[in-house]
N, C-alpha and C positions, 0 to 999 in steps of 0.2 A: 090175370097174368097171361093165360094164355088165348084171350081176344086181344090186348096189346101186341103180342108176338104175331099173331097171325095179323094185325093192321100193319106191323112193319113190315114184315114179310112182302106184303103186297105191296105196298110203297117203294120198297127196294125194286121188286121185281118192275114194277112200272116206269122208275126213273130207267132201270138197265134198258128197258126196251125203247124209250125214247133217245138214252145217249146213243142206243143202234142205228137207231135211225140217224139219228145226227150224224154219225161218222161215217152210214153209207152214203150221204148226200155228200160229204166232203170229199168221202172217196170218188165219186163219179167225177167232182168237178177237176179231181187230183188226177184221173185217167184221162181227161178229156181235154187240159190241159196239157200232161207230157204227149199226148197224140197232137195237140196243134205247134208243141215243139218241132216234133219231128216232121211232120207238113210243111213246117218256118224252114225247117233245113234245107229236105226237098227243094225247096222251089227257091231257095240259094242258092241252088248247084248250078254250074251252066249245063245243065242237061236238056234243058226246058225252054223255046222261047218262049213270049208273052201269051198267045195264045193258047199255046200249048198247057200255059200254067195257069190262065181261066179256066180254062176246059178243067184242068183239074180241081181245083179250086171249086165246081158247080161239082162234082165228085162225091166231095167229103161230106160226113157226117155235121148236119147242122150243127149240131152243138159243139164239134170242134170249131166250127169254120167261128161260134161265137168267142170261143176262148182266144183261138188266133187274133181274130181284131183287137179283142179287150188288151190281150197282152199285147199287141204292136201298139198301141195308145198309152199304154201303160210305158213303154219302155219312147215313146215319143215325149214324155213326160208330163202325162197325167195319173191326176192321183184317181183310182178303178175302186168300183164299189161292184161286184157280183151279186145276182140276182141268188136266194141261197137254191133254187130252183131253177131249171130251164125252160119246163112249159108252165101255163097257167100266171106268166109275168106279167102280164096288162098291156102289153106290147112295148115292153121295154128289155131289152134283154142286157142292160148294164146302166152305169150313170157314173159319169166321170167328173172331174175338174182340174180348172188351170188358168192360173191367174184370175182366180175367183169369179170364172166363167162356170157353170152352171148345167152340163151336155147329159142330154137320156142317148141312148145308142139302140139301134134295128140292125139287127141283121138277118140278110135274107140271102141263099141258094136259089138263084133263079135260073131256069135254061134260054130263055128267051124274055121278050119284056117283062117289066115289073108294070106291076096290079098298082094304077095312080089310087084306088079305093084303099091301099094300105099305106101310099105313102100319108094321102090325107088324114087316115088316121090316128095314124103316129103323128104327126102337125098336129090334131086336137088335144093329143096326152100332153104334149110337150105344152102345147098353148095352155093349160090348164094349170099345168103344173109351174111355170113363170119361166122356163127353160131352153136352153139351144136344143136341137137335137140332129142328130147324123143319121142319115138310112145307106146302111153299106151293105150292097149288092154284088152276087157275081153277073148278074144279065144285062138286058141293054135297057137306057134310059129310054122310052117313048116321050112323045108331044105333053099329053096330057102329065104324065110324072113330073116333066120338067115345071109346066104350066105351076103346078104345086108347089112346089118349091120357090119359085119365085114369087108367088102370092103371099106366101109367108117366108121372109128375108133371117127369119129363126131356124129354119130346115138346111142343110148340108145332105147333099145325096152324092155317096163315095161310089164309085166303081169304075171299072177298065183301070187305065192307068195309074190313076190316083191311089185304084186299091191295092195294086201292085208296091206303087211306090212305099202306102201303110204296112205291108202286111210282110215284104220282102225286104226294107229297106228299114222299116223302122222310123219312116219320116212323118213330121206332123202335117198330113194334110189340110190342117185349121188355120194355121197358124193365121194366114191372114182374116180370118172370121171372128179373131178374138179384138 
């Protein structure tokens, strides 16, 4: 009886420590979320013009800047599937759909050009995986990024205006990709 009792014991205690873990992961994404609420505000204000609110935008906490896009796509009206983690994603840091279109999502805080070696990458997940995929940036597109993207007619590379228009506005900038 009391090897039973000490097997539960421990089984209790194991599951407690996993649902901990589980609700601190939830909790991060529950904080990291209401922070790209109030980001989304922010940069609704006219406080800010465009530049002004890339600048900021390269600022924030990557993992907010993820929750921001996800939820501006989300509320563009697609249906969001979250990564249950932020690092260690496979280079995908969401995966949506819409009208039974199929999207992985990148997002990247850049201060200056984006690295064509990660947009390419992210084109192999996606090419792999049979799916669209979007790389939403704060920096600037270069030659060789753009080159990539057009090579493969599956990638959408969001930034400057268009990211504005997602992430401030709430508009579908796919719309014609679907």
């Amino acid at each position: 009886m009391i090897a039973f009792a000490t097997i539960f014991l421990v089984v209790v205690i194991v599951l407690l420590a996993l649902n901990r873990k589980a609700d601190q992961a939830l909790s991060t994404h529950g904080r990291k979320w209401r922070a790209a609420r109030r980001v989304r505000k922010k940069l609704q204000s006219d406080d800010m013009n465009a530049a002004q609110k890339l600048s900021y935008l390269r600022k924030i906490d990557p993992y907010v800047f993820e929750e921001l896009v996800l939820m501006s796509f989300r509320e563009a009206g697609y249906a969001i599937t979250r990564n249950r983690r932020y690092s260690g994603d496979g280079g995908v840091d969401g995966r949506m759909k819409k009208n039974g279109v199929r999207w992985y999502v990148q997002c990247k805080r850049y201060g200056g050009y984006i690295c064509a070696r990660h947009v390419d990458e992210f084109s192999a997940v996606c090419e792999r995986a049979g799916v669209h995929g979007v790389f939403v940036h704060t920096g600037k597109t270069g030659g060789a990024s753009k080159e990539v993207a057009r090579q493969d007619e599956n990638i959408t590379i969001v930034s400057g205006g268009c990211l504005l228009w997602l992430v401030v506005e709430g508009k579908d900038v796919l719309d014609n990709k679907q």
